[in-house]
Kinemage of the C-alpha trace (Angstrom):
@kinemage 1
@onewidth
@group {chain A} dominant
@subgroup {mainchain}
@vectorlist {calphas} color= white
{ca unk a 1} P 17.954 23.428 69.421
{ca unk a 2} L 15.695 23.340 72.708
{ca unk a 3} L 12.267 22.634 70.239
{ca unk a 4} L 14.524 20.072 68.264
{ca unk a 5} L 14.992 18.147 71.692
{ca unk a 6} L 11.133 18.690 72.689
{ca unk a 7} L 10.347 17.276 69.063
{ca unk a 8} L 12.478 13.928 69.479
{ca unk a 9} L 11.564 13.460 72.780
{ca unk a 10} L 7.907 13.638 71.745
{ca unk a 11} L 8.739 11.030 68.797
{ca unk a 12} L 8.830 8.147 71.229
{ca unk a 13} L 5.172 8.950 72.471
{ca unk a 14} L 4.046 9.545 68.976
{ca unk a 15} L 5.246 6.468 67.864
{ca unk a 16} L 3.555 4.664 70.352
{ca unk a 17} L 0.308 6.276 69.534
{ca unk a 18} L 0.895 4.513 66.098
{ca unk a 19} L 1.234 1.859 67.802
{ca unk a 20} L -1.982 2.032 69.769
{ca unk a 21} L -3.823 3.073 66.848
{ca unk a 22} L -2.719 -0.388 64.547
{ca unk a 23} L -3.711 -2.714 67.395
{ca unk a 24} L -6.977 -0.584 68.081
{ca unk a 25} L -7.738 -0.776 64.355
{ca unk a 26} L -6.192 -4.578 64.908
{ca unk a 27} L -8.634 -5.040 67.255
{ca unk a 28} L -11.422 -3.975 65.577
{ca unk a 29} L -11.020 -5.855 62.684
{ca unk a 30} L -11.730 -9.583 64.783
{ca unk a 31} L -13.988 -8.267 66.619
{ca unk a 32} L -15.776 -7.407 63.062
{ca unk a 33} L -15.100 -10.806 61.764
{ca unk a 34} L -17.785 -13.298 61.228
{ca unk a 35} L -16.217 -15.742 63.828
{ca unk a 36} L -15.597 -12.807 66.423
{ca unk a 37} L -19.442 -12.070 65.820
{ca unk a 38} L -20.872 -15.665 66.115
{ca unk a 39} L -19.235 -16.439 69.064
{ca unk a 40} L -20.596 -13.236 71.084
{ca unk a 41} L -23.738 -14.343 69.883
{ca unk a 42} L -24.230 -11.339 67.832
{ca unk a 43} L -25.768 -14.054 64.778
{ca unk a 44} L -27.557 -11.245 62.671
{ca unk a 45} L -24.088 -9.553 62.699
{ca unk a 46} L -22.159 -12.377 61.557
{ca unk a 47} L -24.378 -13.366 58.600
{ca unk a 48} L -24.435 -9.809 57.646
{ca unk a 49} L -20.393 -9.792 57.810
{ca unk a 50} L -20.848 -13.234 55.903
{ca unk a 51} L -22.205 -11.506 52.898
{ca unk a 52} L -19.480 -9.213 52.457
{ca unk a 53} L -16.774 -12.040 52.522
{ca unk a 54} L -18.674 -14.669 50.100
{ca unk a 55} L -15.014 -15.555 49.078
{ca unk a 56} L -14.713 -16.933 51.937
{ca unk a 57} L -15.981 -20.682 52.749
{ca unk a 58} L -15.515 -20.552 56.388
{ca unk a 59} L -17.443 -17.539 56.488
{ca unk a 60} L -20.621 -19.074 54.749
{ca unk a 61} L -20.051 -21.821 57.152
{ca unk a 62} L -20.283 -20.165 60.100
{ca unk a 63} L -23.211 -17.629 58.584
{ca unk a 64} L -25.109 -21.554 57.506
{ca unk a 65} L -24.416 -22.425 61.697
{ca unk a 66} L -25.928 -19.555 62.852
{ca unk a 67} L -28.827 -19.878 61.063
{ca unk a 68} L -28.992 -23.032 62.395
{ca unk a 69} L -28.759 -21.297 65.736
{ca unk a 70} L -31.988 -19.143 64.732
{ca unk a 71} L -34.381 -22.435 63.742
{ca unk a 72} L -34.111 -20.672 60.731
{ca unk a 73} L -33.668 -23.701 58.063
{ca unk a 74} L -34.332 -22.669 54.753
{ca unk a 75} L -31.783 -20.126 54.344
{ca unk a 76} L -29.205 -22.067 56.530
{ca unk a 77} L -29.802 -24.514 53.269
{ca unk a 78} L -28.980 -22.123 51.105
{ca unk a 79} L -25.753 -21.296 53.196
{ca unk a 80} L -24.792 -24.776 53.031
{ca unk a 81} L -25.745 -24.752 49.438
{ca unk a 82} L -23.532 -22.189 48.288
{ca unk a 83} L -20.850 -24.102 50.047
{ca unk a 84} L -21.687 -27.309 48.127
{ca unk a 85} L -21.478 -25.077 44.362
{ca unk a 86} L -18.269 -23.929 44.879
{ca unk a 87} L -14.847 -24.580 46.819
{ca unk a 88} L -12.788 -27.979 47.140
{ca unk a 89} L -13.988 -31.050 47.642
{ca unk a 90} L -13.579 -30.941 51.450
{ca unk a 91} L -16.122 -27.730 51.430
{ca unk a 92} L -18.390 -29.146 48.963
{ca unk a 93} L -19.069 -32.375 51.397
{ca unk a 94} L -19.326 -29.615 54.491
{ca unk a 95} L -22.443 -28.103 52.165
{ca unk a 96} L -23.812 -31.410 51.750
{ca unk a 97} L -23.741 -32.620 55.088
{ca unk a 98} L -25.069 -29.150 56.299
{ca unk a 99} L -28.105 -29.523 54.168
{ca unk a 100} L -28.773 -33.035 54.861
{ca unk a 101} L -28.412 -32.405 58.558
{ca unk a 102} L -31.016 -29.397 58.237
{ca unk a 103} L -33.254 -31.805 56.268
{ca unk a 104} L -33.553 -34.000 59.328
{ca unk a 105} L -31.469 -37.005 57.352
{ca unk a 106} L -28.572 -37.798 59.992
{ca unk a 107} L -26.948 -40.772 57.990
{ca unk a 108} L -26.527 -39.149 55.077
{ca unk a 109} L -25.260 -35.831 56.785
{ca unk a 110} L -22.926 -38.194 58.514
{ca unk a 111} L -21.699 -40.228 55.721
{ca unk a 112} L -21.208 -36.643 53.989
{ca unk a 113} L -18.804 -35.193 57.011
{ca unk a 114} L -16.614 -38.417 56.758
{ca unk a 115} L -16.360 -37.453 53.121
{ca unk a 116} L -15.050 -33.994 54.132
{ca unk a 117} L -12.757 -35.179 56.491
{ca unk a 118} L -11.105 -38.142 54.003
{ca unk a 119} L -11.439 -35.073 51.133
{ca unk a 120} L -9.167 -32.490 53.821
{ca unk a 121} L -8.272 -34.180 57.367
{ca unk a 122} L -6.202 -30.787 57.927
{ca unk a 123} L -9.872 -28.726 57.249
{ca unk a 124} L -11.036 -27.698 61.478
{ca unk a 125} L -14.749 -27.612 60.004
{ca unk a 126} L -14.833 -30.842 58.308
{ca unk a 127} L -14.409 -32.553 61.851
{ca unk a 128} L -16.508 -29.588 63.695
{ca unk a 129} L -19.028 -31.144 61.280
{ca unk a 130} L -18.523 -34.615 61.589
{ca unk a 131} L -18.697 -33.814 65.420
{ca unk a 132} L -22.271 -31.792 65.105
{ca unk a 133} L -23.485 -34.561 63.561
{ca unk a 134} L -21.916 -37.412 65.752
{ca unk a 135} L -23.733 -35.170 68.783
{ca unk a 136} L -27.166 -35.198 67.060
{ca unk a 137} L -26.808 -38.653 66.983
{ca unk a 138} L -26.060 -38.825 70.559
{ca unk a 139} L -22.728 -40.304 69.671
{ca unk a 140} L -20.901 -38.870 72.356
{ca unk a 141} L -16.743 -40.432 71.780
{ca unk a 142} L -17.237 -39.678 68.111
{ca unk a 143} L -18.127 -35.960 68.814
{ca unk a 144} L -15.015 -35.991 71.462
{ca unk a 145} L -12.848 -36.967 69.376
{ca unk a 146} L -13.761 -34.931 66.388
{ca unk a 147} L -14.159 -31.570 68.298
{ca unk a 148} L -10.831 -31.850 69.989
{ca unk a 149} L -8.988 -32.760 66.748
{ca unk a 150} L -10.938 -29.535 65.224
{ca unk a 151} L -10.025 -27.465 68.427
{ca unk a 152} L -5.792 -28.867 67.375
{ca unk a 153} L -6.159 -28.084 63.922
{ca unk a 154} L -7.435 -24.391 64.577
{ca unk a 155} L -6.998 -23.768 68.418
{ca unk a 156} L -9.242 -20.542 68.465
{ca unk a 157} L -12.184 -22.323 67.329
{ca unk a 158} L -14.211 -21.839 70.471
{ca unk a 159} L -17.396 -23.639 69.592
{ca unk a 160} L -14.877 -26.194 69.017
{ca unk a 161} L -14.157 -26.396 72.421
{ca unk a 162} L -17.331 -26.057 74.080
{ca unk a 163} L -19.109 -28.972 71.757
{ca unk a 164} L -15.993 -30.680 73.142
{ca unk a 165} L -16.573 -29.720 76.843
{ca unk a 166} L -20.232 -31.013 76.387
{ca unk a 167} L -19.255 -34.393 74.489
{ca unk a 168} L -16.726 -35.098 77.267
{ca unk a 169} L -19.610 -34.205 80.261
{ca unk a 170} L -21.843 -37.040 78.866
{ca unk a 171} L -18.853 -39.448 78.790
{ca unk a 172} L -18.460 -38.123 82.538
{ca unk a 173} L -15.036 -37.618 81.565
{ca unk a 174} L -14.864 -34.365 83.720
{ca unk a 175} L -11.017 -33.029 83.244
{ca unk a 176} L -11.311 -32.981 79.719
{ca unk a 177} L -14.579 -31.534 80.138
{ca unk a 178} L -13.262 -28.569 82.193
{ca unk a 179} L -10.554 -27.925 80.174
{ca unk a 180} L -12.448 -27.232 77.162
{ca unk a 181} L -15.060 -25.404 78.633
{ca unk a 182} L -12.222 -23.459 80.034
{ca unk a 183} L -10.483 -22.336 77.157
{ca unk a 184} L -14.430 -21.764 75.586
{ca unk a 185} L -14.715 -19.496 78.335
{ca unk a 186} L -11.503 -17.918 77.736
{ca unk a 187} L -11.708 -17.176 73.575
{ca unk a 188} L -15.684 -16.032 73.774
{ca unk a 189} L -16.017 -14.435 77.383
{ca unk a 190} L -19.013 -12.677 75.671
{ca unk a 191} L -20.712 -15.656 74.426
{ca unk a 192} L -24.151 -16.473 75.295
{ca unk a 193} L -23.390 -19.832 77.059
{ca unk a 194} L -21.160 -17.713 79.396
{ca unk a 195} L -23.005 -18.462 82.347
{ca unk a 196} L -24.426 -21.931 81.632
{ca unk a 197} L -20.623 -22.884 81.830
{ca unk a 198} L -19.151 -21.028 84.547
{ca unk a 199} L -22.190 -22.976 86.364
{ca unk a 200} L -20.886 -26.323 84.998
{ca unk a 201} L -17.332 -25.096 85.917
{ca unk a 202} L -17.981 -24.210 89.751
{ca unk a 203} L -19.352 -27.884 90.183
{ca unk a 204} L -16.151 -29.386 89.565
{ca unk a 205} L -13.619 -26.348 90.232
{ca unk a 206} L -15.382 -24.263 92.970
């Protein structure tokens, strides 16, 4: 009787180590996804997780941006590519406007993000799209406005946020500036624009 009562007192603590071990493994699993990756910077990593989940169009996407991140052009056209063979109509402008922005043509990787967000307003990288371009082209309201309706659509979209934060410091807006760079801050603490922020932060929330 005595080792029956050890054993079901010790059931609690073992289920909680089932527990810990689901939200470890949880854990582990974003921190292994290609978002997780790209937004700690870790850009090899996340094109290498990109390849394993080429089901995936939001995966290719953010594999084609971090290419874009390394200068390295060719095969960020081949991301965007693969995005412009295959998926809805909404993906298939994302691919286009990719390439065309990697080609150096602005207007017609801008006319190509409208397309993908009249094809799927409810898609967060259509307007993360529409707002890289609209910041290329120094179009500073336009990339406000279509970074913060990509940051409502899908919240933990960091980059999202931070493009936002930027956009809203050259419209001197500073509140809405702070509060995206906050949340940045808060969803990719290991990011490498980390500091660069925290430094913007202090100036208008020491």
């Amino acid at each position: 009787m005595r080792s029956k009562r050890l054993l079901m007192g010790s059931l609690p603590f073992a289920l909680g180590l089932v527990v810990i071990g689901v939200a470890a493994s949880d854990a582990h699993g974003q921190q292994a996804s290609v978002q997780s990756l790209f937004e700690r910077g870790a850009l090899n990593e996340a094109i290498q997780r990109a390849e394993a989940d080429r089901g995936n169009p939001e995966s290719t996407y953010l594999a084609a941006q971090a290419l874009v991140k390394m200068d390295n052009a060719d095969r960020a056209r081949g991301e965007f590519a693969r995005l412009r063979e295959g998926g809805g109509d909404d993906w298939k402008a994302i691919g286009e406007s990719g390439d065309a922005m990697t080609a150096g043509d602005l207007d017609a990787a801008r006319a190509a993000a409208d397309r993908a967000v009249a094809a799927n307003g409810d898609n967060p990288y259509a307007h993360y799209q529409k707002g890289i371009i609209a910041t290329r082209q120094s179009r500073f309201r336009d990339a406000a406005d279509a970074f913060g309706r990509s940051t409502e659509i899908k919240p933990d979209l960091a980059y999202a946020h931070y493009y936002a934060g930027i956009a809203h410091q050259r419209l001197k807006d500073l509140p809405k500036m702070a509060e995206h760079l906050e949340y940045f801050i808060k969803l990719a603490p290991e990011a490498p624009e980390r500091a660069t922020v925290t430094s913007i932060l202090r100036t208008v929330r020491p």
